[in-house]
C-alpha positions in Angstrom: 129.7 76.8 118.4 128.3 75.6 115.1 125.7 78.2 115.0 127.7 81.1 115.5 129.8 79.5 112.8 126.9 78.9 110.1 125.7 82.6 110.9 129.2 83.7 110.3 129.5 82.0 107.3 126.8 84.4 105.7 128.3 87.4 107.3 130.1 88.7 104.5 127.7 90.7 102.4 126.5 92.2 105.7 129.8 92.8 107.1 130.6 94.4 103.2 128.1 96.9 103.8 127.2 97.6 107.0 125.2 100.8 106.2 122.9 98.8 103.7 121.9 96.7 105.5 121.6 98.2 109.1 119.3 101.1 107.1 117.3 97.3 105.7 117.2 95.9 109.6 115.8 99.4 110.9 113.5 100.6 108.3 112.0 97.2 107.8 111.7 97.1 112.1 109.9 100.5 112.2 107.7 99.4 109.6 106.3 96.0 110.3 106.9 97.5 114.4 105.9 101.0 114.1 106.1 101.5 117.8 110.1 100.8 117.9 110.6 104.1 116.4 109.3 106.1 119.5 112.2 104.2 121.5 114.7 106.1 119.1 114.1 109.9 120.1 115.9 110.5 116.9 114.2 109.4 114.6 110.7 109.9 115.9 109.9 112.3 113.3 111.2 110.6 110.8 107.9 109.4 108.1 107.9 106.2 107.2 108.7 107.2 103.6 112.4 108.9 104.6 113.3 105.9 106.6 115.2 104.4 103.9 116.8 107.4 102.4 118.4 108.9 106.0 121.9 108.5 106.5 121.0 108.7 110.6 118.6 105.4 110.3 121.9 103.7 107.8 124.5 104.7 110.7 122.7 103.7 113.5 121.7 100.4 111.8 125.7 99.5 111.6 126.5 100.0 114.9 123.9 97.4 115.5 125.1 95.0 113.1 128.6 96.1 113.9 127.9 94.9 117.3 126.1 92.0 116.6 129.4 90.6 115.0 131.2 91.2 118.0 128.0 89.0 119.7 129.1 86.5 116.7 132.3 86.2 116.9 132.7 85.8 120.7 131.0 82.4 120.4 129.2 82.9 123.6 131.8 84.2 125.5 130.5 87.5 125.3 129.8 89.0 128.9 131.9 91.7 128.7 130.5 92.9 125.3 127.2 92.1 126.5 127.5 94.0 130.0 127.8 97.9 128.6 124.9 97.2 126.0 122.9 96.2 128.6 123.6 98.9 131.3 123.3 101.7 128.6 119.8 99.7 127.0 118.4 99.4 130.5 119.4 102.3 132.5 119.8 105.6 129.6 117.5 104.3 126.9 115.1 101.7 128.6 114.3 99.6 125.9 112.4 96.6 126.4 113.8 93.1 126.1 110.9 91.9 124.1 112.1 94.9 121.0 115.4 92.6 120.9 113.7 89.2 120.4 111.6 91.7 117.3 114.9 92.6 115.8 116.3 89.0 116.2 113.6 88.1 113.4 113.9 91.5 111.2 117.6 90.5 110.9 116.8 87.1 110.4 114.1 88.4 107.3 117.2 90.4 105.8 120.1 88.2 106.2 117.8 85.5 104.3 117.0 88.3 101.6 120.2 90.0 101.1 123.2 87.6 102.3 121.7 84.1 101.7 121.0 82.9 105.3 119.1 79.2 104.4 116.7 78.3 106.8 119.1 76.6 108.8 121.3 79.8 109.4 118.0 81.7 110.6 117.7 78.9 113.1 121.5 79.2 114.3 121.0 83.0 114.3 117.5 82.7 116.2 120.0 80.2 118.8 122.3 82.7 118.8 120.5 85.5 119.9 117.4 83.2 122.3 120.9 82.8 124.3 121.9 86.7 123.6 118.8 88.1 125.0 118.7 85.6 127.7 122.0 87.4 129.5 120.9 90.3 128.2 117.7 89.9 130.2 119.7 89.0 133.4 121.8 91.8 133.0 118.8 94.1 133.3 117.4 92.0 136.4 121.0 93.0 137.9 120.3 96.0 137.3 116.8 96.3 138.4 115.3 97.3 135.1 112.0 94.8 134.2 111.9 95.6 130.7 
């Protein structure tokens, strides 16, 4: 509980602009991870020097965060939020489990930047999600996808 609490704590700025800062988590992901782009089929195209700028990459990057409160604010009791995330990640778009843990740390880069997340926040967040991906991960062994 105390590090969904300490992560929350920091939430605000994010939570104030969810656009921001999901266009931030993406743009930075595709850059430092260039091969997570080609799991988006829309925004393959996109060059590295439009990533910041499209409104697409900015709306996409809030339902992630948006989400990701929901993650936050369950305090672990998140199964049935977790459970559609995972069918539609494993079965329609297929995307690794190991791309999650690489967006844990992008988000962790940003929060500290842009919403003040001390290094022991990024520790609760990286707890947070270690315990995130974990079900996620056993959600796609249920469903038979070894991503």
């Amino acid at each position: 509980m105390a590090d969904f609490d300490l992560v929350l704590k920091h939430w605000g700025p994010v939570e104030a602009d969810y656009s921001t800062h999901g266009n931030l988590v993406l743009t930075r992901l595709f850059t430092e991870h260039p091969e997570t782009q080609d799991l988006f089929p829309k925004f393959v195209g996109i060059a590295k020097a439009d990533l910041a700028g499209n409104a697409a990459i900015s709306a996409h990057g809030a339902t992630v965060l948006k989400k990701l409160a929901e993650l936050l604010r369950a305090k672990g009791n998140h199964g049935a939020i977790l459970k559609p995330l995972a069918n539609s990640h494993a079965t329609k778009h297929k995307i690794p489990i190991n791309n999650f843990k690489l967006i844990t740390e992008v988000i962790v880069k940003v929060m500290a930047e842009k919403a003040g997340l001390d290094p022991a926040g990024q520790q609760a967040l990286r707890n947070v999600m270690a315990v995130v991906i974990a079900d996620l991960e056993a959600n796609y062994k249920e469903l038979g996808f070894s991503g």
